[in-house]
C-alpha positions in Angstrom: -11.3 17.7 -8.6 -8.8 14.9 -9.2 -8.7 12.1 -7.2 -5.2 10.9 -5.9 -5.3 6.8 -5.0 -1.7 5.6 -4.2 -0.9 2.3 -2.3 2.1 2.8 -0.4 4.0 0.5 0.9 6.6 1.3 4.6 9.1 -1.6 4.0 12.5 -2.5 6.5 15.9 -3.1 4.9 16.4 -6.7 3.9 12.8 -7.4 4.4 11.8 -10.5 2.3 7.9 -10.4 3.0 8.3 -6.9 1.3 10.1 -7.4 -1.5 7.1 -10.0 -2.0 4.3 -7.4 -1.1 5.6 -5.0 -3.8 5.5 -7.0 -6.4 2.0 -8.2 -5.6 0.2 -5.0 -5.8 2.1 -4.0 -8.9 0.4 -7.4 -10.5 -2.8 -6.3 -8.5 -2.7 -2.4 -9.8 -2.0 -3.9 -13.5 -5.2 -5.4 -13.1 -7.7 -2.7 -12.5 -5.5 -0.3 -14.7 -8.4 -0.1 -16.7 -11.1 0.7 -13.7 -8.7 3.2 -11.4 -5.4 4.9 -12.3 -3.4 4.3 -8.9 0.5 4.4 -8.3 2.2 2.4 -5.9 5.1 4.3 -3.8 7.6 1.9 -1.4 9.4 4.0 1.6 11.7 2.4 4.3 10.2 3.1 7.8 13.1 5.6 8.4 12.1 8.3 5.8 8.6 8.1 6.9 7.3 10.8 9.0 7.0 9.3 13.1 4.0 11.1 13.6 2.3 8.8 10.7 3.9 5.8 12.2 2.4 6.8 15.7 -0.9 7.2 13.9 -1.0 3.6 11.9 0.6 1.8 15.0 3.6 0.4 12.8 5.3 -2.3 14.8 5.8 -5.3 12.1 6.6 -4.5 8.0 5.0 -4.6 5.3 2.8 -2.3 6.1 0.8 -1.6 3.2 -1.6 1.9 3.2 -4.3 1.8 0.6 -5.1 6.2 0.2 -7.0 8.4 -1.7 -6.1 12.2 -1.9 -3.9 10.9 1.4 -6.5 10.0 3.4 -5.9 6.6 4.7 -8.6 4.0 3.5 -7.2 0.8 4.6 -4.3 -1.0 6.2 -2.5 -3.8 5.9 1.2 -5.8 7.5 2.1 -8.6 6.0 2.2 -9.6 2.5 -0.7 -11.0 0.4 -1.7 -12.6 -3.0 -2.5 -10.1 -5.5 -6.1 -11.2 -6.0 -6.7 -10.3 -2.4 -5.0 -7.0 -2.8 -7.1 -6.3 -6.1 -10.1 -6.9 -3.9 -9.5 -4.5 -1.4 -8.6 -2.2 -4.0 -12.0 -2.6 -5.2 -13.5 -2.0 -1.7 -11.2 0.6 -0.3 -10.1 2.5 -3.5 -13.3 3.7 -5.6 
């Protein structure tokens, strides 16, 4: 069975903090490249589904899901260095 690890990130238009948050966990997920094979996906709020926003309590952006085979491992809102995203990758992702 194939395991599915994806970070997405649920941005707002004109949102400067994600704009920042995307570009630090594509420098995180070029890091471990070599341990996990994740893609990184970036949605505005509007085309995501409302039940999912119910579910994560979205009420501030970034919000950045760390998933496996969609299962929700980890969340985070804000924006962060990528050596603290590549931790949590190594915590929430294996």
């Amino acid at each position: 069975m194939s395991v599915d690890r994806k970070i997405l990130i649920i941005t707002t238009p004109g949102c400067l903090g994600c704009t920042i948050q995307s570009k630090n966990v594509g420098e995180a997920i070029k890091t471990v490249k070599s341990k996990f094979n994740i893609t990184k996906e970036l949605e505005d709020y509007r085309r995501i589904d409302r039940s999912l926003l119910r579910k994560i309590n979205a009420k501030d952006y970034p919000i950045t899901l760390f998933m496996i085979n969609d299962d929700i491992r980890f969340k985070c809102v804000g924006s962060y260095p990528a050596p603290v995203i590549v931790r949590w990758i190594d915590l929430y992702m294996k």
